[in-house]
KOLTORFI-352090 format. One record per residue (C-alpha): x, y, z; chain; residue in three letters. Coordinates in nm, 4 decimals, padded with zeros to 6 digits. Layout:
<pts>
@u = X, v = Y, w = Z, kette = A, rest = ALA
...
</pts>
This chain:
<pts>
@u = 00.0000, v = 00.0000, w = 00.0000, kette = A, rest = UNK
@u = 00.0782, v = 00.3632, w = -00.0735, kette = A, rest = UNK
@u = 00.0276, v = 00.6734, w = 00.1321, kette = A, rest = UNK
@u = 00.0485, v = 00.9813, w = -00.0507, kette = A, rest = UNK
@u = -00.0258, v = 01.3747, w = 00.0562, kette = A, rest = UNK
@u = 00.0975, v = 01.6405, w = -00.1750, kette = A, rest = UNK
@u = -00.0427, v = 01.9638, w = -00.1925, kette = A, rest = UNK
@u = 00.0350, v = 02.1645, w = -00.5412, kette = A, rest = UNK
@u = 00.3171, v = 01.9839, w = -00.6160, kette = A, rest = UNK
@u = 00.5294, v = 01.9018, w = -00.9657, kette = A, rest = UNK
@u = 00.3523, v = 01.5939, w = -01.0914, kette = A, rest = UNK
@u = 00.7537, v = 01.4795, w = -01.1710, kette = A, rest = UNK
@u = 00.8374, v = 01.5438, w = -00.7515, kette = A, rest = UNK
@u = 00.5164, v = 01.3189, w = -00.6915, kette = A, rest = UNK
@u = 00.6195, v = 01.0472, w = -00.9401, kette = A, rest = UNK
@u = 00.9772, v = 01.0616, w = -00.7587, kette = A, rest = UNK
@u = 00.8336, v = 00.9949, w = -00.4669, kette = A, rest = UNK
@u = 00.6493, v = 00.6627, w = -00.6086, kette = A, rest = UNK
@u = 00.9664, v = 00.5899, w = -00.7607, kette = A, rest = UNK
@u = 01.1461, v = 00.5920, w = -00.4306, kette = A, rest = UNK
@u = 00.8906, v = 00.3496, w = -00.2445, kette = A, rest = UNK
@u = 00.8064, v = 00.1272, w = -00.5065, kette = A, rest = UNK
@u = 01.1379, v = 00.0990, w = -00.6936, kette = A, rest = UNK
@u = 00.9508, v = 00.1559, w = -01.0303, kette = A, rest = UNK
@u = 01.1341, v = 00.3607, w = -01.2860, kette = A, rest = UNK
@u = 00.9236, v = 00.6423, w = -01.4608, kette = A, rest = UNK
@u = 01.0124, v = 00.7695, w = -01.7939, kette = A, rest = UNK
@u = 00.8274, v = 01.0624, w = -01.9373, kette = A, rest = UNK
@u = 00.7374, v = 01.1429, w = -02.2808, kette = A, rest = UNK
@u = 00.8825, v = 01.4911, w = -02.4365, kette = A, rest = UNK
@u = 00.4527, v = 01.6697, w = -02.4247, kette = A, rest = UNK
@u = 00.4271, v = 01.5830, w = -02.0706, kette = A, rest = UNK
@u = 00.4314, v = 01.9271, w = -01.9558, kette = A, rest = UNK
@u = 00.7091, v = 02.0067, w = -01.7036, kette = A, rest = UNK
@u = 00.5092, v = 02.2560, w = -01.4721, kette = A, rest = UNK
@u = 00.2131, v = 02.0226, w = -01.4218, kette = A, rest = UNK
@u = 00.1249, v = 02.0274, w = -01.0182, kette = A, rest = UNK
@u = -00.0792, v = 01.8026, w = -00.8440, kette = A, rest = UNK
@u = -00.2787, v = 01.8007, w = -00.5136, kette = A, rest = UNK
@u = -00.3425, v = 01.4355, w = -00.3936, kette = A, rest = UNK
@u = -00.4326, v = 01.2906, w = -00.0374, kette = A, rest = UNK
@u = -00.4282, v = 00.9154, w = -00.0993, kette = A, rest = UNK
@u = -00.3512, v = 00.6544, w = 00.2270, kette = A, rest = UNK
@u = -00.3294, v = 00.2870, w = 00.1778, kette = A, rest = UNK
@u = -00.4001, v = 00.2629, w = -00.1794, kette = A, rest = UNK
@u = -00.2361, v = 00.0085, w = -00.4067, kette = A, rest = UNK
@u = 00.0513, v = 00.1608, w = -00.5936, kette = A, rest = UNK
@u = -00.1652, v = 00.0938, w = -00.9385, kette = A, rest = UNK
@u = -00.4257, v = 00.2724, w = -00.7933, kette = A, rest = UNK
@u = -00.2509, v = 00.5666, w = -00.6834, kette = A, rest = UNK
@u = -00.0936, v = 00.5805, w = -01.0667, kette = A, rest = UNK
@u = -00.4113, v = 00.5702, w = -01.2205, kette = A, rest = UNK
@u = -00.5733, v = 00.8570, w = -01.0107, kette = A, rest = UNK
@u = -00.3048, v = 01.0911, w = -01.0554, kette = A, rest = UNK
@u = -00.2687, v = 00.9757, w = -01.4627, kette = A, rest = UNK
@u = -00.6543, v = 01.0478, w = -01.5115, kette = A, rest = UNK
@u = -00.6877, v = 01.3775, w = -01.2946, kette = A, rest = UNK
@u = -00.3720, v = 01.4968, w = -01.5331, kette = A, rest = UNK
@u = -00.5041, v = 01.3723, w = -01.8938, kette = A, rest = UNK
@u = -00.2091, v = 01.1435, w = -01.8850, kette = A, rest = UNK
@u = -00.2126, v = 00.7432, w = -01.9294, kette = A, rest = UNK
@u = 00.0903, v = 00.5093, w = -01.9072, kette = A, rest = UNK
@u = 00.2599, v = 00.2232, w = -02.1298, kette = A, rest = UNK
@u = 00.4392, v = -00.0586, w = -01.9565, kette = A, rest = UNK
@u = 00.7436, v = -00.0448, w = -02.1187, kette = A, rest = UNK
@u = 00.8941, v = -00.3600, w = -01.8564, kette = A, rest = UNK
@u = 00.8924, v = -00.5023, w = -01.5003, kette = A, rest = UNK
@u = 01.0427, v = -00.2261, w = -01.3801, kette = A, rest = UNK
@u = 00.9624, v = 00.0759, w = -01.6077, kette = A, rest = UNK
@u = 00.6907, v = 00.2577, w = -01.6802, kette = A, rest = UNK
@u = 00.6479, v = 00.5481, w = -02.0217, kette = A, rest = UNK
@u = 00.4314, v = 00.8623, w = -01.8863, kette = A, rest = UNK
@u = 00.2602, v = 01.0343, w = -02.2074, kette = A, rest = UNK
@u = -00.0159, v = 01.2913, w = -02.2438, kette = A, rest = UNK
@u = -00.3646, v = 01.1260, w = -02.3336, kette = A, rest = UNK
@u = -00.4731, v = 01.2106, w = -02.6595, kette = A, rest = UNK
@u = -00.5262, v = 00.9916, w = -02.9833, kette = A, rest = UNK
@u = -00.2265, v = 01.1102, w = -03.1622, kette = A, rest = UNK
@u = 00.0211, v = 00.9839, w = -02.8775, kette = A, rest = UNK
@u = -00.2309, v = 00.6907, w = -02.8076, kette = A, rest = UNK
@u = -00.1418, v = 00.5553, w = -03.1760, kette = A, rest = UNK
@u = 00.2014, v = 00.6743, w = -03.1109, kette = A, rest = UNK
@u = 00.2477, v = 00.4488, w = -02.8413, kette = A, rest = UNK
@u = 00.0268, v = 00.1589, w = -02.8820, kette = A, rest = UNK
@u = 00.1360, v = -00.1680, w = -02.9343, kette = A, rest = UNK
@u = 00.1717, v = -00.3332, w = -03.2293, kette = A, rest = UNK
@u = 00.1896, v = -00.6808, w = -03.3354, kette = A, rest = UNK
@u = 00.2389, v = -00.8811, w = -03.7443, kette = A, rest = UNK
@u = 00.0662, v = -01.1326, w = -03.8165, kette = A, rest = UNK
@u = 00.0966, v = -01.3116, w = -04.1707, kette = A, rest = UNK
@u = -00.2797, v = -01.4647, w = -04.2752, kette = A, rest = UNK
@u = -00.2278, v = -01.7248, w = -04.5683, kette = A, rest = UNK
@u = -00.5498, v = -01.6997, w = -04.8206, kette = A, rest = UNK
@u = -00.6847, v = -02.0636, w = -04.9522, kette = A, rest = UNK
@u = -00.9909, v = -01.9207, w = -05.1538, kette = A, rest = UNK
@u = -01.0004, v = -01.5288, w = -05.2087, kette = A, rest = UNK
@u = -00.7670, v = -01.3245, w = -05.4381, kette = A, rest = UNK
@u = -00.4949, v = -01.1720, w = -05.1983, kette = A, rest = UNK
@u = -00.5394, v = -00.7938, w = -05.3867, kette = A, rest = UNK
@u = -00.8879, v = -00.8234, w = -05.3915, kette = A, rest = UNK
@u = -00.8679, v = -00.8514, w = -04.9803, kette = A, rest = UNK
@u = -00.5818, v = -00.6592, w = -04.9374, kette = A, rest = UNK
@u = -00.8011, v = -00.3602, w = -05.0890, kette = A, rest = UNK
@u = -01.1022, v = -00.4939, w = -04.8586, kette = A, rest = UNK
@u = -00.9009, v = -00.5073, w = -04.5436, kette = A, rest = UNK
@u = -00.7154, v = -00.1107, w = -04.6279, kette = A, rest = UNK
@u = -01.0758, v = 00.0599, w = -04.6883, kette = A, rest = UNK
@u = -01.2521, v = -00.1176, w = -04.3646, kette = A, rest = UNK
@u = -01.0000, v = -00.1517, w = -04.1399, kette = A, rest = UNK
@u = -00.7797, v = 00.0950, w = -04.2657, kette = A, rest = UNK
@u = -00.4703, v = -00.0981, w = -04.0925, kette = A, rest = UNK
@u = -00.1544, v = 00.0921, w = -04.0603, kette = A, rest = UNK
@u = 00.1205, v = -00.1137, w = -04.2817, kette = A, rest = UNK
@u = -00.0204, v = -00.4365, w = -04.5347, kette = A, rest = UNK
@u = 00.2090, v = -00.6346, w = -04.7136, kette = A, rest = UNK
@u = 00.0804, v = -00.9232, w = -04.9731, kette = A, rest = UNK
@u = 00.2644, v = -01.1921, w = -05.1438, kette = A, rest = UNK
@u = 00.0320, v = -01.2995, w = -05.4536, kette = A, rest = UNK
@u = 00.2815, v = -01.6121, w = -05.5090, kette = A, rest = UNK
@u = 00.1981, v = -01.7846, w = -05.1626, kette = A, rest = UNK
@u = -00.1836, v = -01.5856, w = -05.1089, kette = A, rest = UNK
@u = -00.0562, v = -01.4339, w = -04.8423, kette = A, rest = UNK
@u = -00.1162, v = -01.1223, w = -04.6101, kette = A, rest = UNK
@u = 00.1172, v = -00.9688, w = -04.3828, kette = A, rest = UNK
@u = -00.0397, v = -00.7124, w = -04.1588, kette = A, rest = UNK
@u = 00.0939, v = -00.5006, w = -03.8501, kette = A, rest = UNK
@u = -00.1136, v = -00.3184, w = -03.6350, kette = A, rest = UNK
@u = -00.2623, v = -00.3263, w = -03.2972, kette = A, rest = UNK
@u = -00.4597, v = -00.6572, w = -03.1339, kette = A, rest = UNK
@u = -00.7810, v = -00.4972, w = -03.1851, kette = A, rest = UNK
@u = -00.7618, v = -00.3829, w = -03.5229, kette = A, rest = UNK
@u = -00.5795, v = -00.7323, w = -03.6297, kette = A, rest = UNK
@u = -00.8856, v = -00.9226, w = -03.4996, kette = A, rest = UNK
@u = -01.1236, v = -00.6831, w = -03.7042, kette = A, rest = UNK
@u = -00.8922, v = -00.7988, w = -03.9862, kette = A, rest = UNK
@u = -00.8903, v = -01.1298, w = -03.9215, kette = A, rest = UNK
@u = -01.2807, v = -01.1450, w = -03.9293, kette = A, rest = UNK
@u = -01.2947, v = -00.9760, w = -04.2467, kette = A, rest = UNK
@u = -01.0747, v = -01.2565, w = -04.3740, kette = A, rest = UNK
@u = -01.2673, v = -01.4919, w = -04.2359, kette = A, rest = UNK
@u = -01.5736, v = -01.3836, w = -04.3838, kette = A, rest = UNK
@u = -01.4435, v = -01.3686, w = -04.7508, kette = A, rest = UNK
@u = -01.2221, v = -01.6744, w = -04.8010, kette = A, rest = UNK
@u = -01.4618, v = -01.9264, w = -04.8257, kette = A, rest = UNK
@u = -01.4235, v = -02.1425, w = -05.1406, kette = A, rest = UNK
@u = -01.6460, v = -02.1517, w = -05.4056, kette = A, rest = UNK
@u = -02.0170, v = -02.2962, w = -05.3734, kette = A, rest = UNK
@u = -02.0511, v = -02.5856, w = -05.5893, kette = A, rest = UNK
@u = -02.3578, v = -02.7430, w = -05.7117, kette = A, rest = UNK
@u = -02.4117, v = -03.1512, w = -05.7509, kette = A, rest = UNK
@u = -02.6029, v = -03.3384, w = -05.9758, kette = A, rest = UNK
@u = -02.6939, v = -03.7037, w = -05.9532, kette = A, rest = UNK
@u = -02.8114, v = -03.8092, w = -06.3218, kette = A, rest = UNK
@u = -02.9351, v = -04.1480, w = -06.4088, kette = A, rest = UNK
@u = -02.8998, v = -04.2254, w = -06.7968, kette = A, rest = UNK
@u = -03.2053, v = -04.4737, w = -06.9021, kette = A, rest = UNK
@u = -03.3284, v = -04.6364, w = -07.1903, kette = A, rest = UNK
@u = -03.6812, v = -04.6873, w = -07.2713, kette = A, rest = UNK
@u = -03.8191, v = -04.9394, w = -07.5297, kette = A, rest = UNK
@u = -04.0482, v = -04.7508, w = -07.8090, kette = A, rest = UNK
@u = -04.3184, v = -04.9963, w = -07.7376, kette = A, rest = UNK
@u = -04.3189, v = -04.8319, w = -07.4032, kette = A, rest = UNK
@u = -04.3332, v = -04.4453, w = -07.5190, kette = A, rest = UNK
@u = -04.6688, v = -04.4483, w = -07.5137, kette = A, rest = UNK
@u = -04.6809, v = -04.5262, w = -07.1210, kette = A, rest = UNK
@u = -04.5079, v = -04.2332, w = -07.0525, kette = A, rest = UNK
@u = -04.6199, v = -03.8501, w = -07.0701, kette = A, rest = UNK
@u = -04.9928, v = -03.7262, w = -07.0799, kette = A, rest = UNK
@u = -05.2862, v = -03.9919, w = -07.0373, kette = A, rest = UNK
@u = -05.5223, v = -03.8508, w = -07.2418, kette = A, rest = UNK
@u = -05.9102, v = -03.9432, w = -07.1641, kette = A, rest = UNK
@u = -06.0930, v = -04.1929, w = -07.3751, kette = A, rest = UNK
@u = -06.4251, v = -04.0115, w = -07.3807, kette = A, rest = UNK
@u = -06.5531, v = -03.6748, w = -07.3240, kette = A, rest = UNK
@u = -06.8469, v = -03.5016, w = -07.2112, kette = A, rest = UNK
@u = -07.0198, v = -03.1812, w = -07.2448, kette = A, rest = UNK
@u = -07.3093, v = -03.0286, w = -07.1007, kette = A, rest = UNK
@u = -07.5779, v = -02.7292, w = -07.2317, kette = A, rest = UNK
@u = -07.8569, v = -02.5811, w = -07.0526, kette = A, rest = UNK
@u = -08.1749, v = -02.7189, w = -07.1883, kette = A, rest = UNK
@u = -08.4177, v = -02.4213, w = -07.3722, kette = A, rest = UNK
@u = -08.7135, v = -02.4721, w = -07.2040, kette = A, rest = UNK
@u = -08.7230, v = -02.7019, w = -06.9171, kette = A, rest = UNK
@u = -08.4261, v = -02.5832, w = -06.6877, kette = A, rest = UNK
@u = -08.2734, v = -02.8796, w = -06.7585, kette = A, rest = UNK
@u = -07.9148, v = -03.0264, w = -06.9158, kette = A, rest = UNK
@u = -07.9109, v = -03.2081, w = -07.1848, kette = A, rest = UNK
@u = -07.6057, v = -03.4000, w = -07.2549, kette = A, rest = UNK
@u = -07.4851, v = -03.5716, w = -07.5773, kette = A, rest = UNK
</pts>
């Protein structure tokens, strides 16, 4: 647990401080502005705890950069994509036309570096976990292979005596019907 109680303080003195009890190293980006102060009262919170109250009451966030270390940097999208992870992943094509996805996967996901080798169908992609999944459904969704249809066709052959069996029955006798002048009748014929 952590005890801090600073009263408009640098935010760097403050991070020294947590530095000095926790023996985590603090490294801050070159926008973090050097006369930020801070006024916190924290007592017996954990030391992730205290981090993230003082990162989110200063529009800051944190990357882990190792056990030990930790990157400071101001929180807005531009250093958010600056400093987000990335990770490659290579997605071999069985069925779909690597450019045709490759063009797919740039308008949708609009990844940040795509790669394609049309010899092997494959895709090489880097960007971060989240967007690689959206990519990897997309992918998913198009390389299916193509539907095919069966047919099961039975060749016979028919006798000509037997022709006449098959097709339309027509009737051996007809009948008709008109209303009779006089009598309300039918008379039939």
């Amino acid at each position: 647990p952590v005890t801090l109680e600073f009263r408009d303080a640098p935010l760097r003195q403050v991070f020294e401080a947590l530095a000095r009890s926790s023996g985590i190293n603090f490294v801050f980006d070159k926008d973090v502005r050097a006369d930020a102060r801070v006024t916190v009262f924290l007592r017996n919170v954990t030391m992730d705890e205290a981090m993230r109250v003082i990162l989110s009451t200063q529009q800051l966030d944190r990357k882990l950069l190792n056990e030990t270390s930790v990157l400071v940097f101001p929180n807005t999208p531009a250093k958010q994509r600056e400093h987000q992870e990335l990770i490659t992943r290579t997605l071999y094509l069985t069925n779909a036309d690597v450019k045709q996805v490759q063009a797919m996967v740039r308008t949708i996901a609009k990844v940040r570096d795509i790669h394609i080798d049309e010899r092997l169908n494959l895709l090489i992609v880097r960007d971060t976990p989240e967007v690689l999944r959206l990519v990897e459904k997309l992918i998913a969704s198009v390389d299916l292979p193509e539907p095919e249809v069966m047919l099961e066709v039975e060749v016979m052959e028919l006798a000509t005596d037997r022709v006449d069996e098959l097709g339309l029955q027509w009737p051996d006798q007809i009948q008709y019907g008109l209303p009779a002048v006089g009598g309300g009748g039918l008379a039939t014929g």
